[in-house]
PATORGU-250908 format. One line per field, with one value per residue: chain; residue in three letters; residue number from 1; x, y, z of N, C-alpha, C in turn. Coordinates in Angstrom, 3 decimals. Layout:
# PATORGU-250908
c: [A_...] $
r: [ALA_...] $
k: [NUM_...] $
nxx: [X_...] $
nyy: [Y_...] $
nzz: [Z_...] $
caxx: [X_...] $
cayy: [Y_...] $
cazz: [Z_...] $
cxx: [X_...] $
cyy: [Y_...] $
czz: [Z_...] $
//
This chain:
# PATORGU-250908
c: [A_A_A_A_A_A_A_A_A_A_A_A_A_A_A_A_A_A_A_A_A_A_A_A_A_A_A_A_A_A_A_A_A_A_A_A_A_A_A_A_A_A_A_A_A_A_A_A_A_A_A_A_A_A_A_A_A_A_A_A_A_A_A_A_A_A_A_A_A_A_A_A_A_A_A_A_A_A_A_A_A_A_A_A_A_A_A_A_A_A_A_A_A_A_A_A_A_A_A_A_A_A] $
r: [UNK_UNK_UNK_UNK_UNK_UNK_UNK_UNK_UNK_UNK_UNK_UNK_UNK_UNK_UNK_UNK_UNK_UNK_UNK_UNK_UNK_UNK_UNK_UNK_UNK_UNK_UNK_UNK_UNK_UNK_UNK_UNK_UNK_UNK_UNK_UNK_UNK_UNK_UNK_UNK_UNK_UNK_UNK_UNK_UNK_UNK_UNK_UNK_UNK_UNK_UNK_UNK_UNK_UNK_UNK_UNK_UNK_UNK_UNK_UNK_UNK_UNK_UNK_UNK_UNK_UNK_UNK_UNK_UNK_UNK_UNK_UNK_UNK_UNK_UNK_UNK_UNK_UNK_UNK_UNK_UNK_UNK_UNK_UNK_UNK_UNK_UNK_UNK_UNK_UNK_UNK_UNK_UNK_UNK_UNK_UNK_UNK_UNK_UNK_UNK_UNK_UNK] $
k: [1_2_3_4_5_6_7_8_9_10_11_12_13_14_15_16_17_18_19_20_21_22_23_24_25_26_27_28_29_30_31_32_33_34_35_36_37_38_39_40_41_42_43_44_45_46_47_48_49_50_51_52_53_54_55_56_57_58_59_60_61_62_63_64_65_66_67_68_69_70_71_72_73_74_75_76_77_78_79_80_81_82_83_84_85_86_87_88_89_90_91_92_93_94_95_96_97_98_99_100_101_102] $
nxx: [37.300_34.051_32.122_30.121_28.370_27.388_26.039_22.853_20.467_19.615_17.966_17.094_17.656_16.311_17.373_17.012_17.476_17.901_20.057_23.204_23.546_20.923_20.193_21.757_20.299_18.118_19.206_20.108_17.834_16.772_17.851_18.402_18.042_18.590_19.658_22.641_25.494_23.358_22.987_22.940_21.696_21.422_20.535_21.549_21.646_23.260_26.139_28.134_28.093_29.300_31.645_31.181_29.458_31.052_33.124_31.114_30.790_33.246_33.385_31.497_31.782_30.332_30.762_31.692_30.907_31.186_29.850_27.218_26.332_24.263_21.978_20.039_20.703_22.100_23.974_24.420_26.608_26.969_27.433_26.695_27.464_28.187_28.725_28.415_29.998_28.389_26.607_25.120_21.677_20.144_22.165_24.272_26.342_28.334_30.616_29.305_29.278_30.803_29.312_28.731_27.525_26.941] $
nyy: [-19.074_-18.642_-15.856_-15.520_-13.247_-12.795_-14.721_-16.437_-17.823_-21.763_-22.564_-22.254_-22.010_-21.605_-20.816_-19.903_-19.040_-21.393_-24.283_-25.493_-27.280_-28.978_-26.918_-28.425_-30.833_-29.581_-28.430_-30.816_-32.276_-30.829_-30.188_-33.016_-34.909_-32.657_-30.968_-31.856_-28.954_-26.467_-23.609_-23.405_-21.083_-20.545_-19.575_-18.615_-17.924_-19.414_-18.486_-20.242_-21.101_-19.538_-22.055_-23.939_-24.807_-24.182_-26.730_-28.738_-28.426_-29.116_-31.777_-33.280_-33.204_-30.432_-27.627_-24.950_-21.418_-19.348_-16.439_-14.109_-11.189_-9.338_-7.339_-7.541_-10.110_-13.410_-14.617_-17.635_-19.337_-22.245_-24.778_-27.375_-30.476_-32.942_-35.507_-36.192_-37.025_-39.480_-38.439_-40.210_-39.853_-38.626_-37.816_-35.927_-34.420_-36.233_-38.088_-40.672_-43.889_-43.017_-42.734_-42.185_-44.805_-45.688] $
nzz: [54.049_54.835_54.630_57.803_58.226_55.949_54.744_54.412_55.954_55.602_57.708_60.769_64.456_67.379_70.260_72.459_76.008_76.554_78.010_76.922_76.314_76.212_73.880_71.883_71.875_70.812_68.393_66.901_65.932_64.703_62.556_61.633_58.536_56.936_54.144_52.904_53.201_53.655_55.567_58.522_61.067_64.289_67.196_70.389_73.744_75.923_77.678_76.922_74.589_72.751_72.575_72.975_70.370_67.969_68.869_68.792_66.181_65.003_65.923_64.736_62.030_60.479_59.758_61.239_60.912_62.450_64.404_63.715_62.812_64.439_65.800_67.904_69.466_70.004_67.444_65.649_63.132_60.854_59.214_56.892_56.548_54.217_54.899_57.802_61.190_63.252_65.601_69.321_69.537_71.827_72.868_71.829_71.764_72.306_70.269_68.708_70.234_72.087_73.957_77.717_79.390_82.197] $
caxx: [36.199_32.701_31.897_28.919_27.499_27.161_25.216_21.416_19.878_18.355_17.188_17.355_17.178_15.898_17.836_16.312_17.109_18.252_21.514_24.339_22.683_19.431_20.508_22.226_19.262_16.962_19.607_20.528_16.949_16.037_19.022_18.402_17.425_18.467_20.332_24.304_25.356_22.721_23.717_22.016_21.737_21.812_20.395_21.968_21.679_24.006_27.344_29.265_27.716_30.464_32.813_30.308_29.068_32.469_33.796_30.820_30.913_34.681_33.135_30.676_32.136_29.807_32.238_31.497_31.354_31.234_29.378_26.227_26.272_22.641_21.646_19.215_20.500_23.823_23.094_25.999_26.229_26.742_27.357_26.395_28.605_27.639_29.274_28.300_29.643_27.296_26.223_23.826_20.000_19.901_23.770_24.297_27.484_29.135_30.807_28.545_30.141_31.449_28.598_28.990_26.594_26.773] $
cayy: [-19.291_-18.022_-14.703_-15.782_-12.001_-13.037_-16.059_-16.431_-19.346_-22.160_-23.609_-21.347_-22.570_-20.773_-21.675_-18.390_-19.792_-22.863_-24.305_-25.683_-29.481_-28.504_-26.527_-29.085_-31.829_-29.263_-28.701_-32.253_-32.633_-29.934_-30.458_-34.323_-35.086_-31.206_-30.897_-31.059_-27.617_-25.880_-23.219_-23.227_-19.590_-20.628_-18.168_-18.472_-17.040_-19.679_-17.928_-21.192_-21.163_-19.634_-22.587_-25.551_-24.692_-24.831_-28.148_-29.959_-28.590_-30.169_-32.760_-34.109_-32.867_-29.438_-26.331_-23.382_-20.757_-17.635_-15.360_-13.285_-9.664_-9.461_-6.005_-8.055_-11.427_-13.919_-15.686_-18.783_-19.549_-23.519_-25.567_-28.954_-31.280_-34.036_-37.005_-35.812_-38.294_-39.442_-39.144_-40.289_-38.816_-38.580_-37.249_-35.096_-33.703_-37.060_-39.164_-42.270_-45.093_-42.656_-41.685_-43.006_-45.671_-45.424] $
cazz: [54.961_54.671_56.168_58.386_57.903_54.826_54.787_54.974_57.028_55.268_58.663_61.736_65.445_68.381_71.208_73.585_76.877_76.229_78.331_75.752_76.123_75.433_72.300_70.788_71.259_69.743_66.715_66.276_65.992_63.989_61.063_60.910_57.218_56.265_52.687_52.831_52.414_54.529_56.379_60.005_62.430_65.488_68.402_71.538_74.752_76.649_77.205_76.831_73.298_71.536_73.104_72.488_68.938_67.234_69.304_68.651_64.269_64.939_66.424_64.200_60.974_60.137_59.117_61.858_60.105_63.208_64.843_62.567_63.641_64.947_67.278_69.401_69.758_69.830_66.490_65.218_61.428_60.673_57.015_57.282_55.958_53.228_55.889_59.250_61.808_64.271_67.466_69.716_69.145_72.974_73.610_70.897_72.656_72.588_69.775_68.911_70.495_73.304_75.632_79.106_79.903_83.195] $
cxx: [35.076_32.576_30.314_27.215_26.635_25.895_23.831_21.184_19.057_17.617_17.872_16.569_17.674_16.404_18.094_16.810_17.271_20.065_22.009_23.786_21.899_19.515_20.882_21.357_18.306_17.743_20.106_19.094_16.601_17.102_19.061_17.201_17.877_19.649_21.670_24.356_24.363_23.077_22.410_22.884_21.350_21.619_20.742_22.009_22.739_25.105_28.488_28.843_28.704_31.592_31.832_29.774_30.569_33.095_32.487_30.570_32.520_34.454_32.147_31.054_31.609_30.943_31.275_31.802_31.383_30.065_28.429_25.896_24.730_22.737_21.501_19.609_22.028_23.082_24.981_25.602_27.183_26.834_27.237_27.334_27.824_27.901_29.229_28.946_28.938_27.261_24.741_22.725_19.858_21.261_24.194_25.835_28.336_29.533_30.276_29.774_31.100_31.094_28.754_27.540_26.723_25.709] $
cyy: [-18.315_-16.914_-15.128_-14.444_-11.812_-14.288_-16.331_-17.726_-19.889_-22.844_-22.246_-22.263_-22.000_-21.821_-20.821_-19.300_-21.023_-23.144_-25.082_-27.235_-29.400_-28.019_-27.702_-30.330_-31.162_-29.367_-29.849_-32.550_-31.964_-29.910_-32.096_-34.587_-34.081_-31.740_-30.802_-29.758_-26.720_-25.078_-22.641_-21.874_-20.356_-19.451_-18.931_-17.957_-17.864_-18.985_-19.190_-21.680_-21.040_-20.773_-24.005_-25.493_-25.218_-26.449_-29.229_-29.939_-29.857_-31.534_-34.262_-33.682_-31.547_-28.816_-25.095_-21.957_-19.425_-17.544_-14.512_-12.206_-9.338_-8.107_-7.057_-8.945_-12.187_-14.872_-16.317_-19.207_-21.325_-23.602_-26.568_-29.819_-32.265_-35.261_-36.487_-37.281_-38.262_-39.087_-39.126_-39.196_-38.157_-37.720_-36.697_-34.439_-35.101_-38.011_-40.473_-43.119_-44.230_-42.469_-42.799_-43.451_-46.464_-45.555] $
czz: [54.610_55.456_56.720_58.608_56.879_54.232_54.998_54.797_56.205_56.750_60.405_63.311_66.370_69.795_72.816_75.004_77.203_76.751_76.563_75.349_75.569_74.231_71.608_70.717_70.427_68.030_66.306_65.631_64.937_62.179_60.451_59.423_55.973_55.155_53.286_52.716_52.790_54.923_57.423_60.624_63.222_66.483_69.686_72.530_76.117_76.321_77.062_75.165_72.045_71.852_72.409_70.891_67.888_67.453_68.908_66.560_64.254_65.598_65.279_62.711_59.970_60.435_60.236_60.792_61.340_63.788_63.368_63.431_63.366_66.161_68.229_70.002_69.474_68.417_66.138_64.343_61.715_59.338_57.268_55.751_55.232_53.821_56.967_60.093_62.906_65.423_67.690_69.897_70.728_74.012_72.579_70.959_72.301_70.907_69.387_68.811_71.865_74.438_76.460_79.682_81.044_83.936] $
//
C-alpha cells in the first residue's frame, strides 16, 4: 500500500466545512474526466470523513490510500481507479441503480 505521506496531489479538494454529502458531490464532480491513477487530497473537516471516504473508495472502486499528516488540517489521500463504477451525478454516496427514488 501507498504511504499517503508520501504522495503528492494531482487534484486536491477543499471540502472546509462541508458535511460528508456535500463533499462527495463536490469530489465526484471535481475527479470526473481526471486521469486513472491520480492521486486526490482530500480536506476534510466532517468528522464522519474518515468513515465515509474509505466506504465510498470501496464503493466505487478508487484505492484509499489514508490519512496525509497535515499540522493545520484533516487532509485524505485517494488513487483513482482506471474502471470506477458508477454512481449517480446527484447521489454520489449511492451505487448507480441503487438510489432510492422515493
Amino acid at each position: 500500500m501507498t504511504n499517503p505521506s508520501t504522495t503528492t496531489a494531482d487534484i486536491t479538494v477543499d471540502g472546509t466545512g462541508l458535511l460528508c454529502v456535500t463533499l462527495l458531490l463536490k469530489l465526484r464532480a471535481r475527479i470526473d474526466g481526471a486521469e486513472p491513477g491520480s492521486v486526490v487530497h482530500v480536506i476534510a473537516t466532517d468528522p464522519a470523513a474518515p468513515l465515509d471516504l474509505p466506504a465510498w473508495c470501496q464503493m466505487t472502486g478508487h484505492t484509499y490510500l489514508g490519512p496525509v499528516p497535515e499540522p493545520d488540517q484533516d487532509v485524505y489521500a485517494l488513487r483513482l481507479t482506471d474502471t470506477p463504477l458508477p454512481t449517480p451525478s446527484d447521489a454520489p454516496w449511492h451505487a448507480d441503480g441503487q438510489q432510492d427514488r422515493s
